[in-house]
Phi, psi and omega in degrees: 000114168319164067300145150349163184247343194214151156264146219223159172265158224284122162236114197310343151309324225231288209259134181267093171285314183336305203263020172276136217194110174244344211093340177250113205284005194252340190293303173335287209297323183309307182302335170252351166270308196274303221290318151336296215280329180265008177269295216297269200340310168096048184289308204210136171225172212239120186249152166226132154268127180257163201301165148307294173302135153270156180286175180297000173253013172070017180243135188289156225247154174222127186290320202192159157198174164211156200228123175232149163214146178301151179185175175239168189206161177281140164304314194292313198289351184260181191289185205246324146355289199300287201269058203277307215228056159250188214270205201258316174244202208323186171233120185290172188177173211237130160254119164281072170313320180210149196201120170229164133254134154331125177334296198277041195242308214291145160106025200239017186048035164292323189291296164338295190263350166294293166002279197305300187322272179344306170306326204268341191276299183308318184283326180263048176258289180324328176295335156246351161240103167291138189217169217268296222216147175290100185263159167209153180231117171261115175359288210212171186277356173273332162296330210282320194282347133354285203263349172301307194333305192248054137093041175262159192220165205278117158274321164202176180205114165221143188061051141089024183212135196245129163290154178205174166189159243211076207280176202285349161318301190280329167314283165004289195297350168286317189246347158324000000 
């Protein structure tokens, strides 16, 4: 299955969410229910890589996508390392909320190259709005050993789902 070459933000016009399929039924359901209302709301916003081709509806098929949004966090919830020298209140951070691949996609290292994007998007995001650190909240332990690879590290784990993160330091060193 072709893609696209570049990621684009998500329009509800333009991109066929319906038929986008990860295996993860809340992933499904954000991109075809959530990820519009909350672009509009103005929450969040949703990047998609899309097919080349559009389907018979003149809508492009979307391959990978990923959804970030701004947030905070307690000083006290990060390692005692990290958190030495932030201030007393929240701490800003980016949460990379939502990260898929299409089914006929997967294993062709689009989970990667979705990743580096987001990551490539947030950091010049940072450049003018600053933030501490990268959040992901994980499904499952195959995400989680997902976002370990490429150096996210555990901030907690509750009710069966582990949060991690990624400070904006180690982005830095990717992208300098």
């Amino acid at each position: 299955m072709k893609c696209g070459d570049k990621f684009v933000e998500l329009e509800k016009g333009l991109h066929d969410r319906i038929s986008f399929d990860c295996g993860e039924e809340e992933l499904n359901l954000f991109l075809k229910t959530q990820a519009v209302r909350h672009m509009k709301a103005g929450v969040s916003k949703t990047f998609v890589l899309q097919a080349p081709v559009p389907l018979s509806n003149n809508k492009y098929p979307v391959r990978s996508y990923f959804t970030v949004a701004p947030g905070s966090i307690k000083k006290t919830s990060l390692p005692a390392k990290q958190a030495k020298k932030l201030p007393h209140y929240p701490v800003p951070v980016f949460l990379l909320a939502q990260l898929a691949v299409h089914k006929e996609c997967q294993g062709q290292n689009l989970g990667k190259i979705t990743l580096i994007k987001a990551l490539e998007f947030l950091w010049e995001i940072n450049s003018q709005m600053c933030a501490f650190a990268i959040i992901v909240d994980c499904l499952n332990e195959n995400v989680e050993q997902f976002y370990t690879k490429y150096g996210f590290q555990l901030l907690c784990s509750q009710n069966g789902k582990t949060r991690m993160f990624l400070p904006m330091k180690t982005v830095a060193a990717l992208f300098k």
